[in-house]
Structures are given as C-alpha cells and as structure tokens.
mmCIF file of the N, C-alpha and C atoms, coordinates in Angstrom:
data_MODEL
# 
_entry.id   MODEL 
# 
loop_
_atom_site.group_PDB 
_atom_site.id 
_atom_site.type_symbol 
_atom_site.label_atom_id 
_atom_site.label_alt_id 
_atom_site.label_comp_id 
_atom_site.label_asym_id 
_atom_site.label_entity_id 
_atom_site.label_seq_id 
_atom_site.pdbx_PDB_ins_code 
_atom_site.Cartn_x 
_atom_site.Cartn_y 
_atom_site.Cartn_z 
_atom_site.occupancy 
_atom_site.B_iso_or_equiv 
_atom_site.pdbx_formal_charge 
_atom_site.auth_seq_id 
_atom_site.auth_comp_id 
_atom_site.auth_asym_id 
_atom_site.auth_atom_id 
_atom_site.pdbx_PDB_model_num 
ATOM 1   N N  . UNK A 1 1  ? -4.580  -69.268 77.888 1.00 0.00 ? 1  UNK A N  1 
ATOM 2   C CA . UNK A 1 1  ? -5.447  -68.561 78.820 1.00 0.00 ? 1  UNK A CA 1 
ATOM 3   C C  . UNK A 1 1  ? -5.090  -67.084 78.793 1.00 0.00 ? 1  UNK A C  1 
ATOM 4   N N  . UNK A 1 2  ? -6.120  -66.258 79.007 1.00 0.00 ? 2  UNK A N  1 
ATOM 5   C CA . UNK A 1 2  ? -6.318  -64.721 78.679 1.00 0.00 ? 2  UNK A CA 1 
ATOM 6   C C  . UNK A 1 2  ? -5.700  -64.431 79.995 1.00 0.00 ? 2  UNK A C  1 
ATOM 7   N N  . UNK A 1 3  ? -4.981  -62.695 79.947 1.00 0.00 ? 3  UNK A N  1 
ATOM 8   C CA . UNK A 1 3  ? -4.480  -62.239 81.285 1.00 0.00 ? 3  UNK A CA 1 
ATOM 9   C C  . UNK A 1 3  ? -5.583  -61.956 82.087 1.00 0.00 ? 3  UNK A C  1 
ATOM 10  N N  . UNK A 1 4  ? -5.213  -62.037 83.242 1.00 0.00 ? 4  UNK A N  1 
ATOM 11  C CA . UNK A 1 4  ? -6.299  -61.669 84.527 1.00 0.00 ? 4  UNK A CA 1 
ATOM 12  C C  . UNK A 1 4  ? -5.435  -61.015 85.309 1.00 0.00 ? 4  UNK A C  1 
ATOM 13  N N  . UNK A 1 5  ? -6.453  -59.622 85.425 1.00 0.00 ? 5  UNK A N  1 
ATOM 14  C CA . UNK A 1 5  ? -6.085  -58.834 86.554 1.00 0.00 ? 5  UNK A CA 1 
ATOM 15  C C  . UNK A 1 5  ? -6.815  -58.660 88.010 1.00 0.00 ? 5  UNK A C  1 
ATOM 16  N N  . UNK A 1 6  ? -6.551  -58.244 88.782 1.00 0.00 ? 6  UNK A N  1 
ATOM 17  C CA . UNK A 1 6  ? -7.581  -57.647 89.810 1.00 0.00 ? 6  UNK A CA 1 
ATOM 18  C C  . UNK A 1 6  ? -6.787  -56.750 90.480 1.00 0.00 ? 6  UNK A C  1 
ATOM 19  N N  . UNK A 1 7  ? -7.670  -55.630 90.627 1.00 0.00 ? 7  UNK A N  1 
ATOM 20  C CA . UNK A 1 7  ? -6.897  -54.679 91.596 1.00 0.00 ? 7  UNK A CA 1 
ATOM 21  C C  . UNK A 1 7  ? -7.938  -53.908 92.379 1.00 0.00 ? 7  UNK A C  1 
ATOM 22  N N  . UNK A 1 8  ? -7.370  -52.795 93.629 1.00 0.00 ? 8  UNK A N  1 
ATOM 23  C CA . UNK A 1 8  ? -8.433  -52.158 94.142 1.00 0.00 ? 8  UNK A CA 1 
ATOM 24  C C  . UNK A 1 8  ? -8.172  -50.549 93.514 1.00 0.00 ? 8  UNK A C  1 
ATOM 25  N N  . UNK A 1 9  ? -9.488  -49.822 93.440 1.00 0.00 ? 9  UNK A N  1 
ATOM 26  C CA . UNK A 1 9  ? -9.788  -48.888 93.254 1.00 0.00 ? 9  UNK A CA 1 
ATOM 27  C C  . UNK A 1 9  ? -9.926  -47.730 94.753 1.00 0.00 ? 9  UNK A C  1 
ATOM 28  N N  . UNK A 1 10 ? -8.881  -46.958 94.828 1.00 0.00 ? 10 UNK A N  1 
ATOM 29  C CA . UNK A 1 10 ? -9.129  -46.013 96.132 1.00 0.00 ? 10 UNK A CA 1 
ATOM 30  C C  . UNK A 1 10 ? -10.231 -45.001 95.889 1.00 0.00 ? 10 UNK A C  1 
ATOM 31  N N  . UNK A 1 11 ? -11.257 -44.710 94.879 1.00 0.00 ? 11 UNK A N  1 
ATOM 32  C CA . UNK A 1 11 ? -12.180 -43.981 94.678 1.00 0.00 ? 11 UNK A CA 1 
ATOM 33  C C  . UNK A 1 11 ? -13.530 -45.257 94.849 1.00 0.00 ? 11 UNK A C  1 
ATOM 34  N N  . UNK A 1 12 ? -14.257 -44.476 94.828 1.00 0.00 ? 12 UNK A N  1 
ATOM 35  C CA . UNK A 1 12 ? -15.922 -45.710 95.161 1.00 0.00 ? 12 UNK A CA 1 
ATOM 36  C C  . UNK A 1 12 ? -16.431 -45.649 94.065 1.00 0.00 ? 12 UNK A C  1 
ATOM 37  N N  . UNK A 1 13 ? -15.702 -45.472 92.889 1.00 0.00 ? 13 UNK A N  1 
ATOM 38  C CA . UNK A 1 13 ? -16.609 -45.311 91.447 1.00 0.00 ? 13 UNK A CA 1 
ATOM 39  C C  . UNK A 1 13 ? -16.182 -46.383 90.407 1.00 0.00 ? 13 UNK A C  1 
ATOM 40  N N  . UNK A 1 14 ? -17.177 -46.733 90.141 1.00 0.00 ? 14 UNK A N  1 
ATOM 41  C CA . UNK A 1 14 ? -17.723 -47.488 89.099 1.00 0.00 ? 14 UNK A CA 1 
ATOM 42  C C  . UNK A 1 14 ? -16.623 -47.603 87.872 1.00 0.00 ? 14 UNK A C  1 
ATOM 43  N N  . UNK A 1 15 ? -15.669 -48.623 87.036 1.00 0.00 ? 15 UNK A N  1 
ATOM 44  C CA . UNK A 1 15 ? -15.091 -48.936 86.226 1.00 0.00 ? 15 UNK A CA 1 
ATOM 45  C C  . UNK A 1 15 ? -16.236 -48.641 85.071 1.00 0.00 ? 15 UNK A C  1 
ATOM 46  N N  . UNK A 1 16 ? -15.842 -47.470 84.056 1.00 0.00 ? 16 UNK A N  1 
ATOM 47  C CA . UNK A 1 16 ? -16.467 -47.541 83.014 1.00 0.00 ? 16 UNK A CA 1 
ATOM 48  C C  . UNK A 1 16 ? -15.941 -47.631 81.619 1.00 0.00 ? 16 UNK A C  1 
ATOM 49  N N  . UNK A 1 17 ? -15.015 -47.796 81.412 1.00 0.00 ? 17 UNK A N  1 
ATOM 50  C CA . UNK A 1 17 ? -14.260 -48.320 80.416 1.00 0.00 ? 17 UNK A CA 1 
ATOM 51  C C  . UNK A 1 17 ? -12.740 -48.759 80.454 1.00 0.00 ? 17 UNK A C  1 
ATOM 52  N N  . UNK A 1 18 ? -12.236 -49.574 79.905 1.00 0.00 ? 18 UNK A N  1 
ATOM 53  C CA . UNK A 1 18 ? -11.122 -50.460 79.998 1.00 0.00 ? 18 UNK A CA 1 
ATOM 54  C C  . UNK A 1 18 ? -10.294 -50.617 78.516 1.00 0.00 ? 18 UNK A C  1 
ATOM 55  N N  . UNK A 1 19 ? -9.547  -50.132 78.207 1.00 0.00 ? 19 UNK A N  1 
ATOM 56  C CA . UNK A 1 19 ? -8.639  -50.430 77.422 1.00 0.00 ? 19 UNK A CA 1 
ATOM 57  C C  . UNK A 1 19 ? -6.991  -50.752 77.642 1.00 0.00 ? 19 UNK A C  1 
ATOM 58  N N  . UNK A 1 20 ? -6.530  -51.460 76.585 1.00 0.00 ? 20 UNK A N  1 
ATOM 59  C CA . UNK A 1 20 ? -5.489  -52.552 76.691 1.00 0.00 ? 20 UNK A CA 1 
ATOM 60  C C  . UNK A 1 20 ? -4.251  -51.544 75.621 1.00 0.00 ? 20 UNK A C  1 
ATOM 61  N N  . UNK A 1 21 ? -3.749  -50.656 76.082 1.00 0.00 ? 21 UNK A N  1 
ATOM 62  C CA . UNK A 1 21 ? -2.476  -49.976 75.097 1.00 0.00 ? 21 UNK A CA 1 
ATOM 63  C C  . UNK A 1 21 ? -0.840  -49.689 74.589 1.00 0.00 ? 21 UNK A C  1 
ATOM 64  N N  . UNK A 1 22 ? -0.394  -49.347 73.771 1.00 0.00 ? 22 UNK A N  1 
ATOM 65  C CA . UNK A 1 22 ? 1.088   -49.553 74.099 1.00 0.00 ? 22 UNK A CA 1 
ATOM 66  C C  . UNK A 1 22 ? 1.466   -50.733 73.774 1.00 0.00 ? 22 UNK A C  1 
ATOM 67  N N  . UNK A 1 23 ? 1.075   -51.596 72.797 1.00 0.00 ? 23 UNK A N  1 
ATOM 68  C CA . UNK A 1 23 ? 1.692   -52.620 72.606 1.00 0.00 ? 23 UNK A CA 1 
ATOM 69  C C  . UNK A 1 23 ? 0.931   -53.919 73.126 1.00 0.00 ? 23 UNK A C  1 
ATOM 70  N N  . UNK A 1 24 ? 0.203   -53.588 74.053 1.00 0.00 ? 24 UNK A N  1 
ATOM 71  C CA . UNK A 1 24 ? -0.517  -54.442 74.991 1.00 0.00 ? 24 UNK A CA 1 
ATOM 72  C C  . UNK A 1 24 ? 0.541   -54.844 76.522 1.00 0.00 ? 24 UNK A C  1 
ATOM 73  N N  . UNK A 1 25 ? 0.501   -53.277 76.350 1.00 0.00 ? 25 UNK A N  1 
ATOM 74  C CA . UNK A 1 25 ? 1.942   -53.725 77.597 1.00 0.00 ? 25 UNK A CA 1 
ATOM 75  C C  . UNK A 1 25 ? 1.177   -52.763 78.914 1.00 0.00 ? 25 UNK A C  1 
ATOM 76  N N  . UNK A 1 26 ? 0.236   -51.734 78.408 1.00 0.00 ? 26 UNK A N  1 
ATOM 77  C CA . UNK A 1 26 ? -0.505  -50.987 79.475 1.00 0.00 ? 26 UNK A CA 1 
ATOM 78  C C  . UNK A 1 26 ? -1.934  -51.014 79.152 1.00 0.00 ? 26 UNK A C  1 
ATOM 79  N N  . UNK A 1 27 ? -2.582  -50.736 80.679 1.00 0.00 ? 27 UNK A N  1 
ATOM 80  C CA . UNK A 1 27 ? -3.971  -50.676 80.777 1.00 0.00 ? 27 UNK A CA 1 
ATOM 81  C C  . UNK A 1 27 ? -4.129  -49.062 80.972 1.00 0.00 ? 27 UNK A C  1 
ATOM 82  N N  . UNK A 1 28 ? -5.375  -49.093 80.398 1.00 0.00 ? 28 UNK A N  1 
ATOM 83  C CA . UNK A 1 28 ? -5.492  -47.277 80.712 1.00 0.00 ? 28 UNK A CA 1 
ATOM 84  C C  . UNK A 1 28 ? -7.582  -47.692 80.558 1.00 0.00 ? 28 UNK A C  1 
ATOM 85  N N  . UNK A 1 29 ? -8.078  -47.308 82.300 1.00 0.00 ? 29 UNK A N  1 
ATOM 86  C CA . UNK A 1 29 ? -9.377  -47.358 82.432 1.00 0.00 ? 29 UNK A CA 1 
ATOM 87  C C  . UNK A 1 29 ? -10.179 -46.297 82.891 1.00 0.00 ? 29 UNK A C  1 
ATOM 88  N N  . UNK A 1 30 ? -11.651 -45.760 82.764 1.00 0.00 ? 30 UNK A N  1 
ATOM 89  C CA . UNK A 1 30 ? -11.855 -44.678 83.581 1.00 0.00 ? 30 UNK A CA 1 
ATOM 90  C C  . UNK A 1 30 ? -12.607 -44.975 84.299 1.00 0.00 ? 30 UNK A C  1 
ATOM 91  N N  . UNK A 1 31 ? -13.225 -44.285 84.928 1.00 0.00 ? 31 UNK A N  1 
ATOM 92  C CA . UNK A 1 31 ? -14.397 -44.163 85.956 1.00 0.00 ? 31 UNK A CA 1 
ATOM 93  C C  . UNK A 1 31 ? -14.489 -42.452 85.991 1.00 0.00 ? 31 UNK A C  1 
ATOM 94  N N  . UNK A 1 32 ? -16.121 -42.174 86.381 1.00 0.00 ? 32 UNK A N  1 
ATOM 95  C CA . UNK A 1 32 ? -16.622 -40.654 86.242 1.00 0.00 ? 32 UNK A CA 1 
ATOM 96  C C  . UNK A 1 32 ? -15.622 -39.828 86.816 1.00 0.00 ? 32 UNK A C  1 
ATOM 97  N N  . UNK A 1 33 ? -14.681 -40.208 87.506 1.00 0.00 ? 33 UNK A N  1 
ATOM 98  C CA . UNK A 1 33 ? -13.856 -39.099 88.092 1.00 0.00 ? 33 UNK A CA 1 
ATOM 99  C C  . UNK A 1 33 ? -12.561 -39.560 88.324 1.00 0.00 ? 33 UNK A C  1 
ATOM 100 N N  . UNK A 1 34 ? -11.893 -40.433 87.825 1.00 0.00 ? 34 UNK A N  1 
ATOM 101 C CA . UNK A 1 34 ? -9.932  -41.239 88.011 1.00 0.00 ? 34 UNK A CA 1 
ATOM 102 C C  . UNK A 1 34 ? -9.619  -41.670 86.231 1.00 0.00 ? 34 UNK A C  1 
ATOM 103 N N  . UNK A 1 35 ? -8.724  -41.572 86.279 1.00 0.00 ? 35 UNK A N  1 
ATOM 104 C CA . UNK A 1 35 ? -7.809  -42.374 85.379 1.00 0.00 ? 35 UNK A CA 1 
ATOM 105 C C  . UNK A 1 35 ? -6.840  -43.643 85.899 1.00 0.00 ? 35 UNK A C  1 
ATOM 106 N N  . UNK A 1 36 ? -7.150  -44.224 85.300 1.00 0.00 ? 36 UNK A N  1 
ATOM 107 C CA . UNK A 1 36 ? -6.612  -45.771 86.115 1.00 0.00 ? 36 UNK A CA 1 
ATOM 108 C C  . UNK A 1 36 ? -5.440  -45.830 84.770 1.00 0.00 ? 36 UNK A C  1 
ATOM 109 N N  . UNK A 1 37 ? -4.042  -45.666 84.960 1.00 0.00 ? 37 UNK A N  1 
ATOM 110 C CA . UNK A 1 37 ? -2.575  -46.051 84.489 1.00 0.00 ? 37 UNK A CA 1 
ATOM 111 C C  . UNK A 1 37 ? -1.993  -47.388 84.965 1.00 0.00 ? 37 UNK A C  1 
ATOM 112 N N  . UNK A 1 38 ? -2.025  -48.674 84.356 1.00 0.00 ? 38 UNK A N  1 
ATOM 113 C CA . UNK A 1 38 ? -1.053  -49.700 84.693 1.00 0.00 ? 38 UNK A CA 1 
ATOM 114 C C  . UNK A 1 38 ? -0.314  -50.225 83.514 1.00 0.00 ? 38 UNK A C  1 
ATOM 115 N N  . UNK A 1 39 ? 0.923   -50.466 84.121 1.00 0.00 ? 39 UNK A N  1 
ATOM 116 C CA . UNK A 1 39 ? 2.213   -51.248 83.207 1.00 0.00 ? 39 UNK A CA 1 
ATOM 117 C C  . UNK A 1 39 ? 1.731   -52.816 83.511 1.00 0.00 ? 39 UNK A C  1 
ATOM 118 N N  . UNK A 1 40 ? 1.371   -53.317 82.587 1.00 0.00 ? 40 UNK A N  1 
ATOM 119 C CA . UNK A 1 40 ? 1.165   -55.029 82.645 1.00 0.00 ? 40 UNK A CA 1 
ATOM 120 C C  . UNK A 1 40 ? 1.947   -55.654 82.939 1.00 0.00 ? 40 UNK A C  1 
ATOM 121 N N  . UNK A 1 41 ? 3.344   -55.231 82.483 1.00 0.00 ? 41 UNK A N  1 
ATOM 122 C CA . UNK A 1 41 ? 4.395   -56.046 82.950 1.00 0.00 ? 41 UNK A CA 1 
ATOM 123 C C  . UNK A 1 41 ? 5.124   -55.736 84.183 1.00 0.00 ? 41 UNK A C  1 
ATOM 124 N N  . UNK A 1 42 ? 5.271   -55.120 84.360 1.00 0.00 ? 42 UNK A N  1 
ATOM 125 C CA . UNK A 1 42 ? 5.480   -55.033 85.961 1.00 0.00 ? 42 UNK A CA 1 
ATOM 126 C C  . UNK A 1 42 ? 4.453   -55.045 87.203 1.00 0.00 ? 42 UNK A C  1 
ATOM 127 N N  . UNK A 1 43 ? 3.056   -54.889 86.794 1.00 0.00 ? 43 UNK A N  1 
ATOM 128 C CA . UNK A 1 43 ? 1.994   -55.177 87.674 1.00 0.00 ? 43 UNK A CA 1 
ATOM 129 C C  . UNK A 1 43 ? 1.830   -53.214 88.837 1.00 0.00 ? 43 UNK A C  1 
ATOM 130 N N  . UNK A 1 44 ? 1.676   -52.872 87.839 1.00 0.00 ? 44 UNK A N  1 
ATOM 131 C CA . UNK A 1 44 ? 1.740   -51.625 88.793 1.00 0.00 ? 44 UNK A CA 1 
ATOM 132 C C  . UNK A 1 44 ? 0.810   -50.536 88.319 1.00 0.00 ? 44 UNK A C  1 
ATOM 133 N N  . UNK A 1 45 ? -0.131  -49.956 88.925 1.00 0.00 ? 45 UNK A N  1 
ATOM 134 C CA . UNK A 1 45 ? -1.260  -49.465 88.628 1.00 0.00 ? 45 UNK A CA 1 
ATOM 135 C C  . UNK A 1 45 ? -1.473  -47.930 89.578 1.00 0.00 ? 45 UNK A C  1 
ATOM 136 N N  . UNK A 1 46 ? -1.477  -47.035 88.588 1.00 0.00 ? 46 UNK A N  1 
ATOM 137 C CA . UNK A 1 46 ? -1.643  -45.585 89.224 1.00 0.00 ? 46 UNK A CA 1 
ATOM 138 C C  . UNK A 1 46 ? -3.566  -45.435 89.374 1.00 0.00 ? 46 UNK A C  1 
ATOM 139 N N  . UNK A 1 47 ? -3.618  -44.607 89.729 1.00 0.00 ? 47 UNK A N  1 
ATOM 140 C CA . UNK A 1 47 ? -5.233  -43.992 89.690 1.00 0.00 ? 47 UNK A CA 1 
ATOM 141 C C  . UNK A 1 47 ? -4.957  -42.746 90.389 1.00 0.00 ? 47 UNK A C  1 
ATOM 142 N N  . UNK A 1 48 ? -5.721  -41.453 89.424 1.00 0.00 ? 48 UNK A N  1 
ATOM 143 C CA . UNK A 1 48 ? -4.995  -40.049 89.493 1.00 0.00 ? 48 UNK A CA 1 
ATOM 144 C C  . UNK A 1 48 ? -6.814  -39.219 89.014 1.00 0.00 ? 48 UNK A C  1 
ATOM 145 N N  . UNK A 1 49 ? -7.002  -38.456 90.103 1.00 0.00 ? 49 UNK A N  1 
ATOM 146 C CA . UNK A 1 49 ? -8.246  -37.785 89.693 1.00 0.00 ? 49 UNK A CA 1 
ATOM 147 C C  . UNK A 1 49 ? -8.221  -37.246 87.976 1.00 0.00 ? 49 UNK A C  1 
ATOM 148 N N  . UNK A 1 50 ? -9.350  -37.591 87.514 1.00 0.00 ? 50 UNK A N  1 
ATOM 149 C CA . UNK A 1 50 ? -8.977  -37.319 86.083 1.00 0.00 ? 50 UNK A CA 1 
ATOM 150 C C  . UNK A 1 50 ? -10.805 -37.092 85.649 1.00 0.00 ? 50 UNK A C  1 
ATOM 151 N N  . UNK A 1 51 ? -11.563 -35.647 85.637 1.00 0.00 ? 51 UNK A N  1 
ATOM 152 C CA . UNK A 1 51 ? -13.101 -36.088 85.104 1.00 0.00 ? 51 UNK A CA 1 
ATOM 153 C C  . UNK A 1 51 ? -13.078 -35.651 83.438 1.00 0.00 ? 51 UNK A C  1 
ATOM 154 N N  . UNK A 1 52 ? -13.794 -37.324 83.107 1.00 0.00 ? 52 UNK A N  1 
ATOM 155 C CA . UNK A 1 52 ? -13.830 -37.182 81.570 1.00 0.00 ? 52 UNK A CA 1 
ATOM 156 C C  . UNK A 1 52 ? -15.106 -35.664 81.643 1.00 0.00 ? 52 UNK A C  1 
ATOM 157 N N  . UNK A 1 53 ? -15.653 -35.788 82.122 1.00 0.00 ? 53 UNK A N  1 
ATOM 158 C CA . UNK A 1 53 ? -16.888 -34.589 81.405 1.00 0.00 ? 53 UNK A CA 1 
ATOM 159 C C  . UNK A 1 53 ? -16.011 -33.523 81.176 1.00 0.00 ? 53 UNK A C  1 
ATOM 160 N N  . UNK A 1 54 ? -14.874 -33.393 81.988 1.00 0.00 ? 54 UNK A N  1 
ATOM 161 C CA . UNK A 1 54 ? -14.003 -31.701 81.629 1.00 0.00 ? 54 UNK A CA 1 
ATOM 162 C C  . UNK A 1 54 ? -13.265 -31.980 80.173 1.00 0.00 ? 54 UNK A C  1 
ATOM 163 N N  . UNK A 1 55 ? -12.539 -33.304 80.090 1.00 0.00 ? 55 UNK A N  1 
ATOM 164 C CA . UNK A 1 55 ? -11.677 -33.740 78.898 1.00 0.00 ? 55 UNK A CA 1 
ATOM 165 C C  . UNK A 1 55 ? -12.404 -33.714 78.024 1.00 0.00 ? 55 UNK A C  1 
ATOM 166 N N  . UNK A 1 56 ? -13.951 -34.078 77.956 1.00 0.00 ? 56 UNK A N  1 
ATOM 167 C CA . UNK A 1 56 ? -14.467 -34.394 76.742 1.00 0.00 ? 56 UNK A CA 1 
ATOM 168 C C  . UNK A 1 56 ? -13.805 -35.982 76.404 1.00 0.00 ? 56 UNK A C  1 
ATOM 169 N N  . UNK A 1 57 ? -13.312 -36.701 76.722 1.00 0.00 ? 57 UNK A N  1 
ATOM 170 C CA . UNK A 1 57 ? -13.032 -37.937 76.610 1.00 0.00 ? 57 UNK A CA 1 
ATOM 171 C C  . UNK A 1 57 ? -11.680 -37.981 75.161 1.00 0.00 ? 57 UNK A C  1 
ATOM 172 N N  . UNK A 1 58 ? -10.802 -36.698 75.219 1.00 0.00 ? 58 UNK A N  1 
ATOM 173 C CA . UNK A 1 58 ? -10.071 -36.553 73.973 1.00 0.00 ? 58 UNK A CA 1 
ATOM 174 C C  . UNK A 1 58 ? -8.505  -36.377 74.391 1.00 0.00 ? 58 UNK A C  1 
ATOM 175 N N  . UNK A 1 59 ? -8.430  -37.052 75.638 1.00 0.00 ? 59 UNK A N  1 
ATOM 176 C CA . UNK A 1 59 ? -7.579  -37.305 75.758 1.00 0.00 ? 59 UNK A CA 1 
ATOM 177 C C  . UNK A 1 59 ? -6.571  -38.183 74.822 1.00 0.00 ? 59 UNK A C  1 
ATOM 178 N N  . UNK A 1 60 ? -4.810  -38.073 74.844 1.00 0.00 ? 60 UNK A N  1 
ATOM 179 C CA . UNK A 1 60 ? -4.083  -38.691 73.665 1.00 0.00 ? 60 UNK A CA 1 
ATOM 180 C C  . UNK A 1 60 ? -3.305  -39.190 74.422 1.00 0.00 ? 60 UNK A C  1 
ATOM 181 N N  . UNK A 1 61 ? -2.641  -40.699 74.436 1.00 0.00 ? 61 UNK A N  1 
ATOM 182 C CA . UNK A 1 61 ? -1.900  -41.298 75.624 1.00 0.00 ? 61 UNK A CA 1 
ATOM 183 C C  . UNK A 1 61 ? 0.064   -41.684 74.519 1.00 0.00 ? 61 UNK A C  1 
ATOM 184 N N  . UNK A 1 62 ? 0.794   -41.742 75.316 1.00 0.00 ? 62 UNK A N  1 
ATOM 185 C CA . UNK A 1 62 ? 2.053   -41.846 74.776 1.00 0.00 ? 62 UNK A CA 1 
ATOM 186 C C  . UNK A 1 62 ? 2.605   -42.452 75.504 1.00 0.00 ? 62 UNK A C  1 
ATOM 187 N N  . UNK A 1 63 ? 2.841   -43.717 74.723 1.00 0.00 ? 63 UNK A N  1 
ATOM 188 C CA . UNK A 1 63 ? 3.661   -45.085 75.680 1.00 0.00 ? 63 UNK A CA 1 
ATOM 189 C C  . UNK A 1 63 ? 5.282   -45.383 75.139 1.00 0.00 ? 63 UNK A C  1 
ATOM 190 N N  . UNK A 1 64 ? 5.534   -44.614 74.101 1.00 0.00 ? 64 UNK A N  1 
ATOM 191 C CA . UNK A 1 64 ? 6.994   -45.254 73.845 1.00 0.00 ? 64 UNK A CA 1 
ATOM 192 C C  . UNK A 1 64 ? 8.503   -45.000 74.412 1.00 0.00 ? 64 UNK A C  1 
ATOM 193 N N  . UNK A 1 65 ? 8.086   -44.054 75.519 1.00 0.00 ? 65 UNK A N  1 
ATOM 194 C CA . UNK A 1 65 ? 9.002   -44.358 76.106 1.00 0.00 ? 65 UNK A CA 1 
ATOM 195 C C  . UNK A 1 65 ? 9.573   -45.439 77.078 1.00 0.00 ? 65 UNK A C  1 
ATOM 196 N N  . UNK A 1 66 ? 10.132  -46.566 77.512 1.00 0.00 ? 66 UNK A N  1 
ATOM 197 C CA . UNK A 1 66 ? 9.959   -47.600 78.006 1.00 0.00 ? 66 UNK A CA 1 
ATOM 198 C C  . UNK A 1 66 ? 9.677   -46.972 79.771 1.00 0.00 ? 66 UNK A C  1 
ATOM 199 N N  . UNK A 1 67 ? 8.932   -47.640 80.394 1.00 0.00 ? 67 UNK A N  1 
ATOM 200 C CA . UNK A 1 67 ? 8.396   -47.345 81.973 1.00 0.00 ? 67 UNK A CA 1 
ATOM 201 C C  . UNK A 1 67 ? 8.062   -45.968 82.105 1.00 0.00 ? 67 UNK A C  1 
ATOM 202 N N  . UNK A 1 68 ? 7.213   -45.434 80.988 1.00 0.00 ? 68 UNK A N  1 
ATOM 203 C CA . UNK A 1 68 ? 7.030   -44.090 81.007 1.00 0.00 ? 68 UNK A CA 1 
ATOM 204 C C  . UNK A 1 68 ? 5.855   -44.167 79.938 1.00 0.00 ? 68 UNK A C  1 
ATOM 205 N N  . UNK A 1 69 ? 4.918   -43.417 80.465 1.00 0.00 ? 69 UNK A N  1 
ATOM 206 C CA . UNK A 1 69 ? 3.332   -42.874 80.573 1.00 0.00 ? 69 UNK A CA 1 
ATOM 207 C C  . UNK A 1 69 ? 3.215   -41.560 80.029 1.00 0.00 ? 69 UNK A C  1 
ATOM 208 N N  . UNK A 1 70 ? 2.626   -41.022 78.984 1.00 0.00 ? 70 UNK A N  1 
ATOM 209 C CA . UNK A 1 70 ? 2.013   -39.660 79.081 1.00 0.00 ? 70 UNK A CA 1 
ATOM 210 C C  . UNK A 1 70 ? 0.427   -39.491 78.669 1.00 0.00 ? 70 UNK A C  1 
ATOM 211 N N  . UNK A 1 71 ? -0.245  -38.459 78.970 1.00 0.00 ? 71 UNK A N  1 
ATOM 212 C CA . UNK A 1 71 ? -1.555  -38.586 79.289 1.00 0.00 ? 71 UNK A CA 1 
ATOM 213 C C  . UNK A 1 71 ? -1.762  -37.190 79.049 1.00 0.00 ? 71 UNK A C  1 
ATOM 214 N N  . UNK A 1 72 ? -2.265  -36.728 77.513 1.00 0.00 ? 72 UNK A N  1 
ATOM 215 C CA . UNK A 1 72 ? -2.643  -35.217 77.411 1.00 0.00 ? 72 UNK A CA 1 
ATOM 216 C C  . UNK A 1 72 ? -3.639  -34.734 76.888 1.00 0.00 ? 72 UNK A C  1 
ATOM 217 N N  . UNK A 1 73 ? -4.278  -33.492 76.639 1.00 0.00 ? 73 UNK A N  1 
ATOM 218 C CA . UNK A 1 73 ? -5.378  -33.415 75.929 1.00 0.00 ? 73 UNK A CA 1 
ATOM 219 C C  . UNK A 1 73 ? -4.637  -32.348 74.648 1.00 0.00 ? 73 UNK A C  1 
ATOM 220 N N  . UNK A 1 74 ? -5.232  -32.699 73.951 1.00 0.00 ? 74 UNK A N  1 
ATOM 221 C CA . UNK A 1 74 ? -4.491  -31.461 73.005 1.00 0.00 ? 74 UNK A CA 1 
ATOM 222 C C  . UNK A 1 74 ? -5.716  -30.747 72.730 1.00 0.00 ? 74 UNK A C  1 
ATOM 223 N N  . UNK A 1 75 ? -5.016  -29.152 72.779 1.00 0.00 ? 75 UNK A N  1 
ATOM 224 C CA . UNK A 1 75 ? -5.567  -28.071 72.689 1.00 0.00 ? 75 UNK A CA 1 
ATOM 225 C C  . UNK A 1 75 ? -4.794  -26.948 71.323 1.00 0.00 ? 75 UNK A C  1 
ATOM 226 N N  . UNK A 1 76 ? -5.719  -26.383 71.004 1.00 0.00 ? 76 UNK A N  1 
ATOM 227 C CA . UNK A 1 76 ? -5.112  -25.621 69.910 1.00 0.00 ? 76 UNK A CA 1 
ATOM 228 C C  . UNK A 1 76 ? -5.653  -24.208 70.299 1.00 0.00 ? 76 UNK A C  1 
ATOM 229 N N  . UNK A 1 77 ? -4.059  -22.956 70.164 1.00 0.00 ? 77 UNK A N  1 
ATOM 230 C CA . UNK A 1 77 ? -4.125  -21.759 71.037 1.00 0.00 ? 77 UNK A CA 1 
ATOM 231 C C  . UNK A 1 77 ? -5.160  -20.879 70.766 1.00 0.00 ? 77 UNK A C  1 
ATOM 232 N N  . UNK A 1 78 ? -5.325  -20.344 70.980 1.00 0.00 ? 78 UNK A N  1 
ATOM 233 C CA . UNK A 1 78 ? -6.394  -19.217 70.705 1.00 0.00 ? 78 UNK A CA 1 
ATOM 234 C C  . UNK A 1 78 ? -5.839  -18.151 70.764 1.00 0.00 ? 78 UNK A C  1 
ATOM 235 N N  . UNK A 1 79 ? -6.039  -16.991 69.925 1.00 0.00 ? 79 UNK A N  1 
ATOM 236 C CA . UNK A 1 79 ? -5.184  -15.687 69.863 1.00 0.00 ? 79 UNK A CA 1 
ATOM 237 C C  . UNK A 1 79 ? -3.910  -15.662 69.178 1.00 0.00 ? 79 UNK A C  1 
ATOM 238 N N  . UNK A 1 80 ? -3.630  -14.379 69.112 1.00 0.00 ? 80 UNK A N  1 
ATOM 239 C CA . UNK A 1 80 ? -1.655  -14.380 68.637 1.00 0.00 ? 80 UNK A CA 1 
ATOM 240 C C  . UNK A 1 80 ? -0.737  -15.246 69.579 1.00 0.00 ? 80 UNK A C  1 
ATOM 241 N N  . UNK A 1 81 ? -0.235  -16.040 68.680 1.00 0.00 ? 81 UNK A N  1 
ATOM 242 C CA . UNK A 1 81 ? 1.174   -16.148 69.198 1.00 0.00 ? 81 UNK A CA 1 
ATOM 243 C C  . UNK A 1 81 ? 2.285   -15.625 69.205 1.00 0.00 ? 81 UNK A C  1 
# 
C-alpha cells in the first residue's frame, strides 16, 4: 500500500502541484502563493509564503543534508564583479 498523507493548509489556496523529493524522503508542493516543505519521515510539514509567478517556477531544491531543506532560485549577476 502507497503512503498517505493528510495535512492542513494555513493559506485558503488551492494545492497545485505535488512532488515527492530527496530520495523520496520529502514532499515539496505549491499553491498560487506558499511553498509546502515536508520531511516524510518524521511527518513534519512547513508552508512559507512563496509566489511562483515572481520565481518563474525555477526554483532549485537541496536535500542532502540530513533534516535540512534548501530552497533557491538561481540567478546570474548582472554587471562587474
């Protein structure tokens, strides 16, 4: 039998995509305006204002550190360095 989750959402918006990352050890979901962060194995789930229309949806996620999350967009500088 497949994992089952349920959790609540503190924003009123709509789950619009769901992915399973990291090994299959974290969930990382959006909605028009949150980022939804959970560790599967410990059962613990962030949600952090996050709007894809600003990201462009190019966000890059980094799970190998163990109980540790990163969540960035990469940008390349403009001008002299």
């Amino acid at each position: 039998m497949g994992l089952r989750l349920m959790f609540l959402l503190f924003s009123s918006y709509e789950i619009e995509d769901v992915r399973i990352m990291g090994g299959e050890n974290y969930l990382v979901a959006r909605t028009p305006e949150t980022l939804l962060l959970g560790d599967l194995q410990r059962n613990l789930l962030s949600e952090i204002p996050w709007s894809a229309a600003a990201s462009g949806g190019n966000e890059k996620f980094y799970f190998e550190v163990r109980e540790t999350n990163l969540c960035y967009l990469p940008i390349e500088p403009t001008g002299p360095c």
